[in-house]
Each structure stands twice: as structure tokens, then as C-alpha cells.
N, C-alpha and C positions, 0 to 999 in steps of 0.2 A: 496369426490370430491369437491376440493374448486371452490365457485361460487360468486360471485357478482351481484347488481343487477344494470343496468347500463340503464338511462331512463325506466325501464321496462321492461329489457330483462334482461336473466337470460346467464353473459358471465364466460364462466369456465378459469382458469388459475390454473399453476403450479407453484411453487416457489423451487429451489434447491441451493444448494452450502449454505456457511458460515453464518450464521444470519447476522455477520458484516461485508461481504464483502458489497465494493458498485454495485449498483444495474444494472442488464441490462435486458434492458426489450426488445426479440426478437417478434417481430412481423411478421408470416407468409405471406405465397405468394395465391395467387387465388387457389380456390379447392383446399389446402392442408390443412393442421390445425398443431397446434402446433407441436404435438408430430412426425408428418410428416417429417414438416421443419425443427427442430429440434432437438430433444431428439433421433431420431433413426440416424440422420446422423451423430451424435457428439458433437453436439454445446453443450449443458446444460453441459456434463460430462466435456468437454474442460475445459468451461471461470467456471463451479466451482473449477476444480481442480488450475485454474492460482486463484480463491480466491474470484473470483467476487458473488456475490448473483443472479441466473439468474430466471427472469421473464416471463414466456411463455404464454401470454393469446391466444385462441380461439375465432378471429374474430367473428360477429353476422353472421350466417349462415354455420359456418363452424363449425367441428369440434364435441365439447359438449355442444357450445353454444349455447340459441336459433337461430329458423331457420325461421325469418319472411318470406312470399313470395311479402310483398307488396319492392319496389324499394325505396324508399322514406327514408327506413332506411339505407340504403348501403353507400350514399355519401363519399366519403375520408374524408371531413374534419368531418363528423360524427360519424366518427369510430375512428378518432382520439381524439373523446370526450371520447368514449366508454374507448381509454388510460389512458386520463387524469384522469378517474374517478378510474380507476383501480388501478392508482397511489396513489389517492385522500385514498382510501379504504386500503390501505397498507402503507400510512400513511410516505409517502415515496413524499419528496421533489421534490428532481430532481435523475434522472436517466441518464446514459446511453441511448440511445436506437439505436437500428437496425432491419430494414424492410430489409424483402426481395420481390421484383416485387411489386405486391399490396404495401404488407406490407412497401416499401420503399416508396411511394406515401403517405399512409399514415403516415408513421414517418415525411417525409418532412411539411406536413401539421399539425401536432403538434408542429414540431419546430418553424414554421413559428408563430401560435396559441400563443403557449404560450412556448416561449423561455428558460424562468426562469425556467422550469422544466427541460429541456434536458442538460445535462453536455457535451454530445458530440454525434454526429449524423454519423452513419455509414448506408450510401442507395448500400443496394447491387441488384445484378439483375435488376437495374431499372438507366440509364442512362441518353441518347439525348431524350428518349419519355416519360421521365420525366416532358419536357415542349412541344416539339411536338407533344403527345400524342398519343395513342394507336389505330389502327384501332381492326378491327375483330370480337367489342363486340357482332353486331348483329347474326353474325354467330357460335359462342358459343351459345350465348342464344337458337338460333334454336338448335342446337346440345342436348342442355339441357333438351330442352322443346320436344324434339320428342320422339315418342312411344317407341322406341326401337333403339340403336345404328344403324346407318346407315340407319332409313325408308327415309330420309329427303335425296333426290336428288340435293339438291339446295345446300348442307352444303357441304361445302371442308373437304377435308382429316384433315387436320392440327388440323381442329375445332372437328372431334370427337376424335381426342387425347386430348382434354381438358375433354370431354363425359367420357374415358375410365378410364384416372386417376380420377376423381373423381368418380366414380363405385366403382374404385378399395377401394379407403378411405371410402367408406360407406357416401357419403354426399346425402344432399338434393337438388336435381336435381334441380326444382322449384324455391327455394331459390337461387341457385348459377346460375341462368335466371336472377332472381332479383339484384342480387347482378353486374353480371358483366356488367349488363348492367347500372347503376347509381355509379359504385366506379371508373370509369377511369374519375374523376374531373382533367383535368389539370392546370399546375399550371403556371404563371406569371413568364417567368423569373426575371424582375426588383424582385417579392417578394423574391427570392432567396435570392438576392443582397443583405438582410439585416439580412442575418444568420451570428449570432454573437459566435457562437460557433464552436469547433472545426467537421470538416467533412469528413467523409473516403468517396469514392466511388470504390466501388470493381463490376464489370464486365469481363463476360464471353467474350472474343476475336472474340466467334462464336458467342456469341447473338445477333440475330434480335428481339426480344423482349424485350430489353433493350435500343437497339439505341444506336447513335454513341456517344461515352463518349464528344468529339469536340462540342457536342451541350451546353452541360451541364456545363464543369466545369468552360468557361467564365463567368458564374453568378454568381459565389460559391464565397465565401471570396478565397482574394488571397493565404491564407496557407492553403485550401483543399486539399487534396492526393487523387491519382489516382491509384490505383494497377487491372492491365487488367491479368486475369490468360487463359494462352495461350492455344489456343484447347480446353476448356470450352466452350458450350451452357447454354440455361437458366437451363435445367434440371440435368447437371451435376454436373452445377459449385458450388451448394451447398455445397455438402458434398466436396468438395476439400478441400486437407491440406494447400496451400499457403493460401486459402481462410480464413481458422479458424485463423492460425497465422498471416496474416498481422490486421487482428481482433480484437486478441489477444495482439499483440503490440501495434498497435495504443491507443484500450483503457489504456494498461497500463501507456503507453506515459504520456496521460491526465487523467492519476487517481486522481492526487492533486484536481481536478476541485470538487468530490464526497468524502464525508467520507462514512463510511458504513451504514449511518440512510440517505443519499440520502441528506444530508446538504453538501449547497457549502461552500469551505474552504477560 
């Protein structure tokens, strides 16, 4: 089980596809963990067989990762340290990289960070509340934090379907209280504005948890792309094949940007 040690937590990652392909580093969604988001819906098998080299770390709380319960470790742009170092430790320049919901917040926030390492930025599931910002988080955390599915009368329906999948993945209840309640850091439009690299945004047509794309992409450099997959929600729209292939295109598009040791050309 490959592990790094990243400030003092112990965050697990996977690495698949060609030693020399260039590298993409997918970053998961809340309560999922890597192999969730993607190794079982297709992504790793995909972008290895297009040639890429793909990176799948487990979030701090998620996953194999440690599982602090203190909030303090959660922040987006702290997880996107947790990247950078991940990068750092695999000795890997610049990457690729795509988040999905969380995980797009935080990619946004590494690119924003430290530019020089991202060759090109794909935010999926994560839209207009990319800078609007997310409600809900208290009511997850309560979800999380109660004895048992359902004792908590106060918690809406919607919120213990966050409770149930994460049950399902075997996560740390506690931890993901922590977590969701310090990782929705939103972000500055203006700091958009000076994304110098190329940027996909792929959104579900039915996501309300992603927000309206209209919010988002006037901040984005003027040659960002848009692809909305139609009749997708958050939880669908992953495993979708328009989804993997505009993906898949796009990075190919800007493969010139990476060689396969993650050096800009």
C-alpha cells in the first residue's frame, strides 16, 4: 500500500498506466475515496489505456488515509498542500490534474497556489458554487455526528444520503463532521481570473450541487471549455462516457504542455 507522509498524516495514493506517460493526478469528491471516484467507475483503466500515467491519492479523512477528527486539517487550500507534496514525493513536476465536487475546489486551489505545477486543470462536478459557495455543511456534519442513521430529527433527508454513502464506503463518520465542515473554503472570483493554464469544466445538467456553470466560467480565462452532460446529477455524472472522453480529449489536446517525467515542454 503506497503511503506518504504529508505534514504528519499518513495519505495513501495509487499510481497506474505507462511510467512515461504524462501524469494526471484525479482527485476525489466528499465521502468517496479514490478507488470510489475512480478505479471502479473507469477513469484509471480509461486515461491509462489513452497512455497517461494516473495519480489517485486519498484525501486526509478519506479513504486509507489518515483520519484526523480535529477541522483544522480539512481546509481546501490545505489539502491542496497535501497534493502538492504528493507531487513533491513522486518527484513529478507539473501534472495534469482533475477534482471532482471537493476534489474540484481543491484542484482550483492548487492551481491557483502553485500554477507551475498544473499543465492543465479539469473541475468537474463543481461549477457556479465554486465561487457562490456551498450550503448544507452543518447538516451533514449533524448527519455524521448522530448515533445512528436517522435519530437526529432536525437533519433533512438529503443530508443523510451523504450519512448512507459514506456507511456504505466504510469512512470515518467523525472525521467526515470534520472535514465537511472546514473544506467548503470558497474561492475569489477575481483569483480565477489569473488561471494561466488551460481549463475543462464538465458538469451535470441536473446538478444542484455544483451550481449554475453562468456563474463560473466568466472568471475563467477566455479559452476555458464547457461540456454540461445532459440528464446527469452529481452522483451519476461520474461514471459517464461523454464525461471520460471529453477528458480524455481535452487532455490529449494539451499534452505538448507535460512530457512523461511531468516536465513542461
Amino acid at each position: 500500500m503506497p503511503v506518504f507522509d504529508s505534514a504528519g498524516l499518513r495519505i495513501h495514493y495509487e499510481v497506474s498506466g505507462p511510467d512515461d506517460g504524462a501524469p494526471v493526478v484525479l482527485l476525489h469528491g466528499f465521502a468517496s475515496n479514490g478507488r470510489v471516484n475512480w478505479v471502479s467507475t473507469g477513469w484509471t483503466e480509461w486515461l491509462a489505456e489513452e497512455g497517461f500515467r494516473v495519480i489517485v491519492p486519498d484525501f486526509p479523512g478519506h479513504g486509507q488515509s489518515d483520519k484526523p477528527h480535529d477541522g483544522a486539517r480539512y481546509p481546501a487550500p490545505m489539502m491542496a498542500e497535501d497534493v502538492r507534496r504528493l507531487l513533491d514525493h513522486l518527484n513529478i513536476e507539473r501534472a495534469h490534474v482533475m477534482g471532482y465536487s471537493m476534489g474540484a475546489r481543491v484542484a482550483a486551489f492548487l492551481a491557483l497556489k502553485h500554477p507551475e505545477r498544473v499543465c492543465a486543470l479539469v473541475l468537474s462536478g463543481m461549477a457556479g458554487n465554486l465561487v457562490a459557495g456551498v450550503g448544507g455543511a452543518e447538516e451533514i456534519a449533524r448527519a455524521m455526528l448522530a448515533e445512528e442513521a436517522g435519530a437526529d430529527v432536525s437533519v433533512p433527508a438529503w443530508a443523510w444520503g451523504f450519512r448512507q454513502f459514506a456507511e456504505r464506503v466504510g469512512n470515518d463518520l467523525r472525521a467526515l463532521a470534520a472535514c465537511i465542515t472546514a473544506s467548503r473554503t470558497p474561492i475569489e472570483p477575481a483569483a480565477l481570473e489569473r488561471l494561466d493554464m488551460p481549463v475543462l469544466v464538465v458538469v451535470g445538467s441536473e446538478d444542484g450541487i455544483a451550481g449554475d456553470p453562468a456563474l463560473l466560467m466568466p472568471h475563467l480565462p477566455a479559452d476555458a471549455e464547457l461540456v454540461v452532460l445532459q440528464g446527469r446529477d452529481h452522483m451519476n455524472a461520474v461514471g459517464d462516457r461523454q464525461h471520460r472522453q471529453a477528458v480524455a480529449d481535452f487532455l490529449k489536446r494539451h499534452a505538448g504542455r507535460c512530457d512523461g517525467n511531468g516536465m513542461q515542454k
